[in-house]
N, C-alpha and C positions, 0 to 999 in steps of 0.2 A: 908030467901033467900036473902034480899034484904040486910041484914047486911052482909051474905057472900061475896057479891060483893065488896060492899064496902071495907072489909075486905082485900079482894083480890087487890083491887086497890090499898089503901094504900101501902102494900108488895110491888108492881110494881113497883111504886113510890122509895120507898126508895130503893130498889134493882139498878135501873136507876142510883139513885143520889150519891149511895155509887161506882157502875161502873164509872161513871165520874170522879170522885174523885179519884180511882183508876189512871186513863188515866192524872188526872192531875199531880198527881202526880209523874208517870212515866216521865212523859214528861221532869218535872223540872230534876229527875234523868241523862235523856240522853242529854240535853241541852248541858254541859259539854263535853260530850265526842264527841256530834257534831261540837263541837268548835275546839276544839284539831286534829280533823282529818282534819278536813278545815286547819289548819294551814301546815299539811304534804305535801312536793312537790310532785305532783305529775312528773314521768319519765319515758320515754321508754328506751329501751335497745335492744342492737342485742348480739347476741354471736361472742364470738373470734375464727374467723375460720381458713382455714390453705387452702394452694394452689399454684399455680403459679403467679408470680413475676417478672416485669419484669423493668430494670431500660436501660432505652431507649431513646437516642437525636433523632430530624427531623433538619437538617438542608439544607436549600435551594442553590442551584445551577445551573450554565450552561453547559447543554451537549457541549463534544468537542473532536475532533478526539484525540486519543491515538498516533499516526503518523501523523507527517503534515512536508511537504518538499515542498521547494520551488527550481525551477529545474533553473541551471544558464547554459551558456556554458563554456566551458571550454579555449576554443579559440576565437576570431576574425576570423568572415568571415562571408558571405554571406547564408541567413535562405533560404534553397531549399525548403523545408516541412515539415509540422507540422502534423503528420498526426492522433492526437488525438484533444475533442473539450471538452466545459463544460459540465457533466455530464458524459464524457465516463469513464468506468473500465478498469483498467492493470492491466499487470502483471509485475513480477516480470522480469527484463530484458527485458522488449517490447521496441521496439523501439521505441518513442514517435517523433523525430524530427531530423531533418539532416542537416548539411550545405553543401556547394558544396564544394566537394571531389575532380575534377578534378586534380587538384595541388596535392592534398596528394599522389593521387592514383600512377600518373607518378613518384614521389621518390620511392614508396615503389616500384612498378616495377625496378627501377632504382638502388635501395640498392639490391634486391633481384639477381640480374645481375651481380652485383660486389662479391656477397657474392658465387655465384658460379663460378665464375672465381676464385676468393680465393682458392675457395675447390680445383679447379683442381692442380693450381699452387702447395698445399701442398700434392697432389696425386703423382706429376710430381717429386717433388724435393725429396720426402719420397721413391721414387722407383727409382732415380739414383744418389741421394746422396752416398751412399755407394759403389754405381760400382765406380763412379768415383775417387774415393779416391784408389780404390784398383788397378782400372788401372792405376792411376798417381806410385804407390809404383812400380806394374811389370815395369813400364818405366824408371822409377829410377834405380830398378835392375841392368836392362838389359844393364843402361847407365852406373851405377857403375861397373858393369864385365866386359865391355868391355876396361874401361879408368883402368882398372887391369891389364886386360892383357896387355895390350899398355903399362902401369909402368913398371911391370914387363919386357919383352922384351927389352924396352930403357934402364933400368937400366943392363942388361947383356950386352947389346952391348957398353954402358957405362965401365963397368967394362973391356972389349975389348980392351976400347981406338975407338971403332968404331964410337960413338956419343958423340959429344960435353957436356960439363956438360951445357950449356945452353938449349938446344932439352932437356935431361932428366928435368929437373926446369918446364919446362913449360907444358911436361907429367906427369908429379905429380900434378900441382896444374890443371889440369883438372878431374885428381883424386879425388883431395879432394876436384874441386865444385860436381863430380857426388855422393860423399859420402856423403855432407852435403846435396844435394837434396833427396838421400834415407831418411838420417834419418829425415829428416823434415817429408818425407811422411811416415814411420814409426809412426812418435811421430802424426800424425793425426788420424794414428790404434788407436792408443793409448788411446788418449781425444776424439774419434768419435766427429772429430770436426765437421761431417755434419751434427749433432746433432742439430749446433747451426742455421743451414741452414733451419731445420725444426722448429725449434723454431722461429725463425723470420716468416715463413711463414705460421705457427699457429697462430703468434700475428695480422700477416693481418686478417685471417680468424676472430678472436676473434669480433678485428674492425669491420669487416664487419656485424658481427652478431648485433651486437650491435648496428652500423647505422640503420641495418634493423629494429631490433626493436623499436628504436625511430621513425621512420618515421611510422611502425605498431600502434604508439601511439598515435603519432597525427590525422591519419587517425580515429582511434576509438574516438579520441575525438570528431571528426566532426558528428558521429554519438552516439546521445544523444538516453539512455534509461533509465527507471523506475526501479530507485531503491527501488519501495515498492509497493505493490500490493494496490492498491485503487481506487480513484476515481478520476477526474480532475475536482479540482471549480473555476480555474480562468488562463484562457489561456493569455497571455500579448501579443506576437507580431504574426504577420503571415508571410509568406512566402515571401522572395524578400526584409528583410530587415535585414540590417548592424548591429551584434549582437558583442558582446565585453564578457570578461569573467564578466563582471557586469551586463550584462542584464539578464534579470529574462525571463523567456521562459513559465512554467505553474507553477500553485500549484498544487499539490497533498494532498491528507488526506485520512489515512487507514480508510476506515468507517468499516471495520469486527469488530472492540473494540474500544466502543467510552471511554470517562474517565467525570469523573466530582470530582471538585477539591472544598473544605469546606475546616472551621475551627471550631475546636473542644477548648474548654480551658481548663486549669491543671488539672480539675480531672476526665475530660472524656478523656485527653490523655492519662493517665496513664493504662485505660482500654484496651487499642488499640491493636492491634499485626496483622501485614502481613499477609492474607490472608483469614480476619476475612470476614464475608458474611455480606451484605448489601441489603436493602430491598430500589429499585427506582421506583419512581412513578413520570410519566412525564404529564404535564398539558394536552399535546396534546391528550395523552390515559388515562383518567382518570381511569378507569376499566381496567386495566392490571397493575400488578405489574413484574418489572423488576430485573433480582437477580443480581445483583455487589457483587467485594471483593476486600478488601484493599490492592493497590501495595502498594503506595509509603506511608512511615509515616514518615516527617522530623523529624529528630534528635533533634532540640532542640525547645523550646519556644520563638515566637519574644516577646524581652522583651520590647515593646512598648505595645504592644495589651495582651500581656501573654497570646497570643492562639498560634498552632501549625497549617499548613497545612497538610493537607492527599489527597493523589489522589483514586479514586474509578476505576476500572475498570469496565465496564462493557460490557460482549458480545455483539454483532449485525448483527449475520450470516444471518437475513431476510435486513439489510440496515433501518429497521422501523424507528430509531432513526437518528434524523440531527443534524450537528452540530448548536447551536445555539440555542437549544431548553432549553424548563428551569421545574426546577422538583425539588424534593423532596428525600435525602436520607434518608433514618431511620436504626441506626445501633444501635444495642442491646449490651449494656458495661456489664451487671451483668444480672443472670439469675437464680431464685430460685424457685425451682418447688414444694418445704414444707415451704414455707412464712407464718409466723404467722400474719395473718392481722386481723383490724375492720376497720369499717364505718370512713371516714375521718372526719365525725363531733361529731366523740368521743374526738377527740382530744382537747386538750387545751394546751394551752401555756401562761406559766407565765412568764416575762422577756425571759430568756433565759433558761427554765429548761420548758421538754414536759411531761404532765402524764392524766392518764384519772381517770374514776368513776367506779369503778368495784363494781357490786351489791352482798352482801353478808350479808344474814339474812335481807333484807329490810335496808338495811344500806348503806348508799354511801361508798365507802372506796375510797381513793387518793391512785392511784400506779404511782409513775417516771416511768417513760419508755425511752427505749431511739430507734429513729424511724428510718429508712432505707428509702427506696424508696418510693413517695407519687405520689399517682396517683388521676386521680378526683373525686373519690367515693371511696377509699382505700386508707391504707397505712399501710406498712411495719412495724411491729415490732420487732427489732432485739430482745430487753431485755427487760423483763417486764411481761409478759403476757404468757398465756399457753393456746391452743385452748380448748374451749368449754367453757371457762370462761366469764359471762355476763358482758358487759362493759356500760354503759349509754350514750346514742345518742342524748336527749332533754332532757332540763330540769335542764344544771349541773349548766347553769350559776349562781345560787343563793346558790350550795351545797357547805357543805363543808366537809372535813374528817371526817367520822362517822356519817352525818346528816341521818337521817330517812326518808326516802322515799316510795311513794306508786306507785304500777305502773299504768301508764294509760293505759284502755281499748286500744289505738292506733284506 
């Protein structure tokens, strides 16, 4: 029994020491291969996805009326009343101010007086212009028949010997002044010379309209009104004072469409076109956004700055918006709704040439690419890439085309 044991031990024994052995030697086996895998970079990676894109400037600026007029008078004379202040809203045609009229009003009474006396005069002359011409011809007539028969008669009593040849000489030539009076009034049948009676007394009338209406005009000059519907920010004189066609009288500013005016450079102007939408955000209302669209886009580039101006319009039927306030346009140049994108610190760039690490078979692979719109956690792939393809996000800076790679847990 007791040699069994011992027996037994021994076997333990060496079974123990040939296991070790085993273990040690395995060990020297993997030594190697734990070396070589230490030496593989380890990388994480995202996939190449696809979606919306947006290539987009902010640029800063001052709100400011869309209309702003400054009201002057038009004449010299005496400010009677102002009868709007700072802050009030017109309208269009309101009367805002007036000078004294007295003086104006007495002409235009006074042209309006002449101009119907005018009228009557070419009433008067148009309705016995033509009688009178037709009763000067019956009187002529009636003068020429008569100095006929008297010719006639003296020249028989002539032919008698009854009447001197001097009496006949001087009954002829009362003949032929009654002859030449006919035809004269004849020859005014003729050419309706009272034609020219009414034509002169048309040209008074014409006159007369025309005084009236200048003196109508300077009366309206004296009363000043709003040529725009808005507001009033700065009233200059008050009432009782000696104004000139230089003095300034109010401002006005349409506040219904305020505008704010940016610059954009070469290749976000080229993006641009009238009537494109605009996204405002004003300091005062940080939480509301305001929708503008592009009026005005200057024609060319200043070539000092190589930027262009643009004006924005933007509604204001609540008035919210003041002049003077200051904000934020954001206007959208390019828009891609199937953008092939990755992670922006996929990227790298060598000198001037951009490519990433695309993972395939554990292998880093170098793809050029060439990049579109970059945002601050994206960017745009035009060429290069295909979604769903793993690209490498950490890890590339030591790789290089074709190095072998393992991925990290992340």
């Amino acid at each position: 029994m007791k040699k069994i044991l011992i027996i037994l031990v021994i076997v333990a024994v060496g079974s123990l020491g040939a296991f070790r052995a085993v273990q040690v030697i395995s060990a020297k086996k993997e030594e190697p291969k734990r070396g070589r895998l230490g030496q593989i970079p380890l990388v994480e990676v995202a996939p190449v996805t696809q979606g919306l894109i947006e290539d987009k400037i902010v640029r800063n600026g001052d709100i400011a009326p869309i209309y702003q007029v400054t009201i002057y008078s038009k004449v010299q004379g005496w400010l009677e009343e102002v009868h709007v202040r700072e802050g009030d809203l017109v309208e269009v045609g309101q009367e805002i101010a007036t000078l004294d009229k007295r003086e104006a009003e007495a002409a235009v009474a006074q042209a309006r007086a002449s101009l119907e006396a005018a009228k009557a005069r070419l009433k008067q002359v148009t309705a016995t212009a033509q009688e009178t011409v037709q009763s000067q011809i019956q009187h002529a007539r009636a003068n020429l028949e008569l100095a006929e028969v008297d010719l006639n008669r003296n020249q028989e009593l002539h032919d008698k010997n009854l009447v001197a040849r001097q009496k006949l000489d001087e009954v002829r030539m009362r003949y032929n002044v009654a002859k030449a009076a006919y035809d004269l009034a004849m020859n005014s049948v003729r050419k309706k010379t009272w034609e020219n009676d009414i034509a002169l007394v048309e040209a008074q009338v014409n006159q007369a309209k025309a005084t009236l209406s200048l003196y109508e005009a300077q009366l309206r000059n004296l009363i000043i009104v709003s040529p725009i519907k808005g507001g009033v920010t700065k009233r200059f004189v008050d009432p009782g004072t000696m104004v000139k066609d230089t003095t300034r009288i109010l401002t006005l500013m349409d506040l219904s469409e305020m505008k704010m005016v940016v610059n954009v450079i070469e290749r976000e102007f080229i993006h641009l076109k009238k009537g494109q939408p605009v996204k405002i955000t004003i300091n005062a209302f940080p939480d509301r956004v305001f929708s503008g669209t592009i009026q005005i886009i200057t024609p060319a580039l200043d070539l000092q700055s190589r930027t262009a101006e643009i004006q924005i319009s933007i509604p204001n039927p609540d008035f919210v918006l003041k002049p003077g306030m200051f904000g934020k346009a954001e206007i959208i140049l390019r828009s891609n709704a199937h953008a092939v994108m990755v992670p922006i610190q996929s990227l790298v760039t060598d000198v001037d040439k951009d490519f990433v690490f695309v993972l395939q078979e554990s292998k880093a692979v170098r793809r050029n690419i060439r990049k579109g719109v970059v945002r601050d956690t994206a960017v745009e792939i035009v060429q290069g890439l295909s979604p769903g393809e793993q690209v490498i996000t950490a890890g590339q800076a030591s790789l290089k085309d074709g190095s072998q790679v393992r991925l990290s847990l992340q």
